[in-house]
C-alpha positions as CSV (number, residue, x, y, z in Angstrom):
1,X,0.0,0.0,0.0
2,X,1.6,3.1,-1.1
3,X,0.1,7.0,-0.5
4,X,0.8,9.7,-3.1
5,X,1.3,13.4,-1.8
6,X,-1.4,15.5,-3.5
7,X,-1.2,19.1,-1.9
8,X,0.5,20.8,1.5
9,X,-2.9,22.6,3.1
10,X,-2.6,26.2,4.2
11,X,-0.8,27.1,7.4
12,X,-3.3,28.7,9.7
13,X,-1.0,32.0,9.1
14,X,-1.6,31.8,5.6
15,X,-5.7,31.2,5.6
16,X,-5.6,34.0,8.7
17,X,-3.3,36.5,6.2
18,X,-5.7,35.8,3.4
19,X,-8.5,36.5,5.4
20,X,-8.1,38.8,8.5
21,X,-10.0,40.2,10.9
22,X,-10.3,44.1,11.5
23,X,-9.7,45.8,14.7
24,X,-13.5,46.8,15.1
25,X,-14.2,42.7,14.6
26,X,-11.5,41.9,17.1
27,X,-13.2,44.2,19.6
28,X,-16.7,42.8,19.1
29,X,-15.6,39.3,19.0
30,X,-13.5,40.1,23.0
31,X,-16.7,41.5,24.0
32,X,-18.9,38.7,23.0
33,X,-16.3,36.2,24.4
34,X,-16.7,38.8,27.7
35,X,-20.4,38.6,27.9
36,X,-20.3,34.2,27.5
37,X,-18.0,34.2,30.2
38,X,-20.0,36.4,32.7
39,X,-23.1,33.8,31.7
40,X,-21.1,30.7,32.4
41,X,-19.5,31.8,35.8
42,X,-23.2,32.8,36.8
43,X,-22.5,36.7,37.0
44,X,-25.1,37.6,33.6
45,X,-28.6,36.7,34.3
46,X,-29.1,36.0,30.8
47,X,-29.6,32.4,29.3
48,X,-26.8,31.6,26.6
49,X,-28.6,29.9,23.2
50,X,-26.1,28.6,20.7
51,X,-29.1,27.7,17.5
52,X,-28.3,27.5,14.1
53,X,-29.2,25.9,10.6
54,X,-27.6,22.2,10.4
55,X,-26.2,24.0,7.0
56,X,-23.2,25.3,5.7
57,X,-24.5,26.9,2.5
58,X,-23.4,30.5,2.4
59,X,-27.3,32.1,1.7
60,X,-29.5,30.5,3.8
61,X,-26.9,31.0,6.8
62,X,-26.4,34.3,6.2
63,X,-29.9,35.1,5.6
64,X,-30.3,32.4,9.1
65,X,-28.0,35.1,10.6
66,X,-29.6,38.3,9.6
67,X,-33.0,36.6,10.7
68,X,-31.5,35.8,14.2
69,X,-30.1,39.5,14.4
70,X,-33.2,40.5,14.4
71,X,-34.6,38.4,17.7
72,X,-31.5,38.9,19.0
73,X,-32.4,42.7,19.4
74,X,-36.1,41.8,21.0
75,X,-34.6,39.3,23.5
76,X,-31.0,40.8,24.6
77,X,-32.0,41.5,27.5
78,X,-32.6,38.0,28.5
79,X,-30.7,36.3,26.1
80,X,-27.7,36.1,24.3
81,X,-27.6,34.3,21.2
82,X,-24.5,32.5,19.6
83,X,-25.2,31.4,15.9
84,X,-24.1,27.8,14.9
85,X,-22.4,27.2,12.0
86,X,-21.5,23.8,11.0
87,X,-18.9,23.9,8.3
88,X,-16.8,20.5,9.5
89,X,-19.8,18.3,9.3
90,X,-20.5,16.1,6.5
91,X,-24.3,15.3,5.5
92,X,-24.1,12.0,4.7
93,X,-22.1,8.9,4.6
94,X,-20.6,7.1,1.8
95,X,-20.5,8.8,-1.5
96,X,-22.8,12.1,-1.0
97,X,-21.7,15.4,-0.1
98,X,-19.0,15.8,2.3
99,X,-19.9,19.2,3.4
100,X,-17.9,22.5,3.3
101,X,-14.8,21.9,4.6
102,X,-14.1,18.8,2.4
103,X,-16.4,19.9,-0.7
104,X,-17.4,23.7,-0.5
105,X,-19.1,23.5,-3.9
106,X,-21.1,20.2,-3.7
107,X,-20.9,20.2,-7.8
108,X,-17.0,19.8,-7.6
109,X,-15.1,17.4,-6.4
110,X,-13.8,17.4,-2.6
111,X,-10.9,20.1,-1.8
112,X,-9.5,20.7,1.5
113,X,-7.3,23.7,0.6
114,X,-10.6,25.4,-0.5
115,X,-12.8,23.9,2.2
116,X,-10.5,25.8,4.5
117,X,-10.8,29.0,3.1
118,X,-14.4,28.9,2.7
119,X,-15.5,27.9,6.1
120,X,-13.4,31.4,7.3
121,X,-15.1,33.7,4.7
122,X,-18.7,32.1,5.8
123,X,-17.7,32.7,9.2
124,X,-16.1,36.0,8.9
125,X,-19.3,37.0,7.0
126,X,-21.3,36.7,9.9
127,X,-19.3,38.3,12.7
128,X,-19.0,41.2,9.6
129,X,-22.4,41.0,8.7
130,X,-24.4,40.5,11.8
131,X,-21.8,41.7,14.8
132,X,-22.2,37.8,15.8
133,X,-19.8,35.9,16.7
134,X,-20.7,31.6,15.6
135,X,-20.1,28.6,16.5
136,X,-19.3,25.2,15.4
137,X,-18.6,21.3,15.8
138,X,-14.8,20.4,15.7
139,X,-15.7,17.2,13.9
140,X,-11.9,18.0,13.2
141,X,-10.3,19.6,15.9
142,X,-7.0,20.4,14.2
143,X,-9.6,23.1,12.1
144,X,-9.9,24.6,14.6
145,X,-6.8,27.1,14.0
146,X,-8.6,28.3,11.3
147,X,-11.4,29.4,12.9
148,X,-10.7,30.2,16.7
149,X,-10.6,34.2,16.2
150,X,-13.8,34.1,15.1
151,X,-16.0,31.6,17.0
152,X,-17.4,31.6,20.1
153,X,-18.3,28.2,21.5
154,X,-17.3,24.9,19.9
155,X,-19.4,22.0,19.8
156,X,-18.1,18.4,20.5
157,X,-20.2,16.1,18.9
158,X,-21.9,12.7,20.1
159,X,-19.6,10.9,18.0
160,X,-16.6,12.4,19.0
161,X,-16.8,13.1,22.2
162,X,-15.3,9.3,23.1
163,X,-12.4,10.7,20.9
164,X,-9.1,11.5,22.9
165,X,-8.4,14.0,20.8
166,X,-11.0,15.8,20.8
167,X,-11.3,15.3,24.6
168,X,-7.6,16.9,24.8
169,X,-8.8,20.1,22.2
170,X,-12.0,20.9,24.5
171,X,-10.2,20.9,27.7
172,X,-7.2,23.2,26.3
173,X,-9.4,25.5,24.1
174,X,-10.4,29.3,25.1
175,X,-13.6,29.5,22.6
């Protein structure tokens, strides 16, 4: 059994050059991450909702998105809402689709190097976009790199969370 070398993927310094974040994002990313902190240590009185489309096509989550913006502003007093994006998540087993991170244009074949990308511009346009700040399953955990400026609160799955290594990611991880 032999393996042939296809393509080096993106160093997360590379993806993050191609697509960075502006100071203003930065700032309203810290102060999201400020606010889910004062609701898990007890000191917010607000209930946390992470609720999202099980999608990872860019229009109907960012029109998801612009949707939830607009509940969010009714309900911020008693809620603070954390959109979930699942981009490492494939939709079905076998030969289908492999979702965005493997296949972001389900017409075309799989590409990781593009998968990469696409998963930071979807969520990059949402924290632009909407002010919010997503989430997401680490079906992968070493994606995480890619993403981490940018999300909130990551998701272990059912089937993963068995998985040392994502075991070791969610106990070391600051989102």
């Amino acid at each position: 059994m032999g393996f042939s070398f296809l393509n080096q993927l993106p160093t997360t310094e590379e993806v993050k050059k191609q697509y960075p974040l502006s100071k203003e994002l930065i700032e309203q990313k810290a102060k999201r991450d400020a606010e889910i902190k004062s609701i898990f240590r007890g000191e917010s009185k607000k209930f946390l909702l992470v609720i999202g489309p099980c999608s990872d096509h860019e229009d109907p989550v960012l029109e998801y998105c612009h949707r939830l913006k607009e509940v969010a502003k009714d309900v911020e007093d008693q809620i603070f809402i954390v959109p979930r994006i699942y981009t490492n998540k494939p939709r079905t087993t076998g030969e289908g689709y492999k979702g965005m991170l493997h296949q972001p244009d389900p017409e075309k074949r799989p590409n990781l190097t593009e998968g990469i990308y696409a998963i930071r511009e979807l969520h990059m346009k949402v924290l632009e976009e909407t002010g919010f700040s997503t989430a997401d399953e680490m079906l992968y955990p070493d994606n995480l790199t890619y993403l981490s400026d940018m999300m909130s609160y990551v998701a272990v799955g059912a089937r993963s969370v068995e998985n040392q290594q994502h075991r070791l990611v969610a106990s070391g991880i600051d989102v």
